[in-house]
Backbone as numpy.savetxt, mean C-alpha at the origin, in Angstrom:
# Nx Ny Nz CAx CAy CAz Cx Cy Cz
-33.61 -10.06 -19.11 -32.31 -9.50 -19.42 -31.58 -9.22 -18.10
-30.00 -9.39 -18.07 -29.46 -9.57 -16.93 -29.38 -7.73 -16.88
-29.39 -7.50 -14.79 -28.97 -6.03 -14.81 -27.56 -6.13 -14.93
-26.82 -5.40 -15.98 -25.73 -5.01 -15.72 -24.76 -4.31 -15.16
-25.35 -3.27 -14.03 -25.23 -2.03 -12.87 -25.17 -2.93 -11.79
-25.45 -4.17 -11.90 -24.79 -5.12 -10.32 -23.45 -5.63 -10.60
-23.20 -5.74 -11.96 -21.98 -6.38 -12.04 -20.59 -5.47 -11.59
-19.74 -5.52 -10.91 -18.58 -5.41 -11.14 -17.78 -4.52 -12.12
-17.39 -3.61 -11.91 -16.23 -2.56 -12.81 -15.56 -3.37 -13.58
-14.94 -3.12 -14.50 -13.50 -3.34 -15.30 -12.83 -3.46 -14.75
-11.90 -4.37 -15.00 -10.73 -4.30 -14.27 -9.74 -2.99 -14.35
-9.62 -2.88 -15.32 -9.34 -1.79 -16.07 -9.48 -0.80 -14.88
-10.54 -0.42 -15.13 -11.34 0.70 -14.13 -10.51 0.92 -13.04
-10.60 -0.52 -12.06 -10.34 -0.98 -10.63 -8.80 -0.15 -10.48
-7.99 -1.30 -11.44 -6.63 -1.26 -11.41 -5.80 0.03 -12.14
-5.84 0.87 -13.29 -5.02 1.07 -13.92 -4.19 2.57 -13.16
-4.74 2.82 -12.10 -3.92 3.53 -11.13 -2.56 2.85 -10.79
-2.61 1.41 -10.80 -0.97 1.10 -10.77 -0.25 1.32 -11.74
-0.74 1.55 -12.81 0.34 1.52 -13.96 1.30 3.12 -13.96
0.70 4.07 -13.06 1.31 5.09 -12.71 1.75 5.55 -11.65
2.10 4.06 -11.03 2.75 4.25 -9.91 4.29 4.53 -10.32
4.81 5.57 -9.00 6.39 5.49 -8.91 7.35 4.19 -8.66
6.87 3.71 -8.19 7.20 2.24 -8.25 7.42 1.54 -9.09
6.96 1.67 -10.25 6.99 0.99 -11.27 8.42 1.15 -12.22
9.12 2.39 -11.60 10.51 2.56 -12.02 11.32 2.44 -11.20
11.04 1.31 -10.06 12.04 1.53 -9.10 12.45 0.46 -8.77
13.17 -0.59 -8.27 13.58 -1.90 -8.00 12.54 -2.27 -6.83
11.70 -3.47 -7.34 10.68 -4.05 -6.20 11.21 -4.35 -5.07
12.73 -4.60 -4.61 13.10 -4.99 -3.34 13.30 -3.93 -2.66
13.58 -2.62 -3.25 12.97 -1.20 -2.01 11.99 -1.56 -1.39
10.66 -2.00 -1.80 9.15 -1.80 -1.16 9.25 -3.37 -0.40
9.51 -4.09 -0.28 9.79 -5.57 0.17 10.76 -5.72 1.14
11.09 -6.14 2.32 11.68 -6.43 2.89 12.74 -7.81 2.95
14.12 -8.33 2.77 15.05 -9.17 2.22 14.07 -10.54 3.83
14.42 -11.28 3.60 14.19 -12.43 5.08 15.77 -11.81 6.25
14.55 -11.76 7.21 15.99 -11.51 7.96 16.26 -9.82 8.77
16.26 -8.97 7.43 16.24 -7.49 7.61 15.63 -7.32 8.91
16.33 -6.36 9.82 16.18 -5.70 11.04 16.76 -4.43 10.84
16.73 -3.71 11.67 17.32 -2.83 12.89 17.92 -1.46 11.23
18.80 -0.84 11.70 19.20 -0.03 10.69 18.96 0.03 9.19
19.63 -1.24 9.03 19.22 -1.28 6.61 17.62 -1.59 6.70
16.83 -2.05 7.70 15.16 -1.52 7.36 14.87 -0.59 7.37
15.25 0.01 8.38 14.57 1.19 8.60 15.57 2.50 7.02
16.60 1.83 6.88 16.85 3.02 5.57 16.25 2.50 4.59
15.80 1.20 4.09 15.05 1.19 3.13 13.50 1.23 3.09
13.06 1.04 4.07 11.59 2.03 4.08 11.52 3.00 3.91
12.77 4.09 4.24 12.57 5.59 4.64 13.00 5.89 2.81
13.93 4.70 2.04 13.85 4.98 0.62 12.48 4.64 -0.21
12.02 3.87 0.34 10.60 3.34 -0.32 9.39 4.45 0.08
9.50 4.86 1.13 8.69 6.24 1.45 8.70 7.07 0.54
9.93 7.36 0.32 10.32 8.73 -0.15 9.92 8.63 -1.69
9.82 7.09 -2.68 9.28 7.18 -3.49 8.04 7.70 -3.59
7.50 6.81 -2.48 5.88 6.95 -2.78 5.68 8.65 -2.39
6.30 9.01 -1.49 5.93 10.72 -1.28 5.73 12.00 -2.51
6.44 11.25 -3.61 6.30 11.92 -5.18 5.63 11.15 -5.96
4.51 10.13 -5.17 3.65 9.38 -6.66 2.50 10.24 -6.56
1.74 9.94 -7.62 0.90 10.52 -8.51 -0.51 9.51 -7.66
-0.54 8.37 -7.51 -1.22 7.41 -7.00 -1.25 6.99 -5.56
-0.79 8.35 -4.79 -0.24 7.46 -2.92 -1.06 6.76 -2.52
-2.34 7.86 -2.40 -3.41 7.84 -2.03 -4.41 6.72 -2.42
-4.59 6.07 -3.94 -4.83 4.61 -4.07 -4.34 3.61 -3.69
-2.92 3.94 -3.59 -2.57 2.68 -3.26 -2.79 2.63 -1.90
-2.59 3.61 -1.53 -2.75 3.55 0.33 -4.17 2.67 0.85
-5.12 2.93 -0.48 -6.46 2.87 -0.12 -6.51 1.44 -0.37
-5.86 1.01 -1.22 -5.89 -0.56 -1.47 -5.36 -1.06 -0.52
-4.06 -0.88 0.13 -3.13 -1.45 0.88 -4.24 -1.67 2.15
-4.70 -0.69 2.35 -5.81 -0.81 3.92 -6.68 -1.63 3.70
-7.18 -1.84 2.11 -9.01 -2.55 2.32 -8.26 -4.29 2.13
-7.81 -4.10 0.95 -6.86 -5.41 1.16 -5.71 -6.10 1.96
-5.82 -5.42 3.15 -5.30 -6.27 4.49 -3.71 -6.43 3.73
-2.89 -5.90 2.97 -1.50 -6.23 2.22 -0.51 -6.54 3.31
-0.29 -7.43 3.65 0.31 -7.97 4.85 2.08 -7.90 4.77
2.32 -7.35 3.50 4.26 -7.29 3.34 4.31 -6.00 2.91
5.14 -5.25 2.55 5.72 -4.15 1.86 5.17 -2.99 2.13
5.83 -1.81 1.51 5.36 -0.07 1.78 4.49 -0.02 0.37
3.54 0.00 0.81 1.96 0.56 0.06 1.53 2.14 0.39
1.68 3.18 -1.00 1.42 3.89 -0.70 1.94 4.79 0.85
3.13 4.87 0.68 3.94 5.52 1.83 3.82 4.44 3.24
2.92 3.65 3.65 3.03 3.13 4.73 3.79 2.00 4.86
4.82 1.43 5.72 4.99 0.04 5.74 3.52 -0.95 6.35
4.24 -2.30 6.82 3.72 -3.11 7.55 3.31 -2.31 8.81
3.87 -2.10 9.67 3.56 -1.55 10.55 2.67 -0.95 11.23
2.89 0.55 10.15 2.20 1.59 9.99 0.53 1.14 9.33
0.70 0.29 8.64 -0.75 -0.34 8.40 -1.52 -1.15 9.22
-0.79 -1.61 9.98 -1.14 -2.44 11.42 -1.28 -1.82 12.48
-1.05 -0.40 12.14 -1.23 0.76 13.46 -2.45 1.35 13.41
-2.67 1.59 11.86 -4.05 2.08 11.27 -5.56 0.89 11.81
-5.07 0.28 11.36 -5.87 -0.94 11.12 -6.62 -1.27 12.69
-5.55 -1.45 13.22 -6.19 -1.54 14.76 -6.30 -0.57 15.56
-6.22 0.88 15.49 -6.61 1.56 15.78 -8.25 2.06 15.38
-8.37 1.53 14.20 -9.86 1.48 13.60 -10.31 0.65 14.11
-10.40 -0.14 14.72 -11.45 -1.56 15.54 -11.16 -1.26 17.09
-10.11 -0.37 17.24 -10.19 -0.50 18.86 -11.43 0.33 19.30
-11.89 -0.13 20.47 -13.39 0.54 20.99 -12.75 1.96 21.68
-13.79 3.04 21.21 -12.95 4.10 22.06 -13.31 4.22 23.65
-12.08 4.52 24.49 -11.97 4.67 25.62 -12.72 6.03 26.25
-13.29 5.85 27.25 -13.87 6.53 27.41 -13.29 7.26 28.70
């Protein structure tokens, strides 16, 4: 008989923290960046896409997904691109001594 305690969660399980995301009432091109976007209208629409995630119910998952899954576009859980690329390699850099 197969063990079933090796297999894999539900998806269910995994996922259904998105379905209560703030995001989910909000226009996907807040969290996305247009081709092109620089300088001022990025930086106000991150600081609007922030400000969603700063009242979700889920930051903190998604944040946690956004980091393990390397999410290479958009504000996950309050962070942009960036800010996840700041994390990220700050975790692999060797500490200085």
């Amino acid at each position: 008989m197969a063990d079933l305690s090796r297999l894999p969660g539900a998806l269910v399980y995994r996922w259904e923290w998105q379905l209560r995301g703030r995001c989910r009432e909000a226009d996907s091109t807040l969290f996305f960046h247009p081709l092109g976007e620089r300088g001022p209208a990025a930086q106000a629409r991150e600081e609007a896409a922030k400000a969603v995630c700063a009242e979700c119910p889920v930051r903190i998952e998604c944040r946690r997904h956004a980091l393990q899954a390397r999410e290479a576009y958009g504000v996950w859980g309050g962070l942009t691109e960036d800010d996840r690329h700041r994390l990220l390699t700050r975790r692999r850099s060797p500490v200085l001594s």
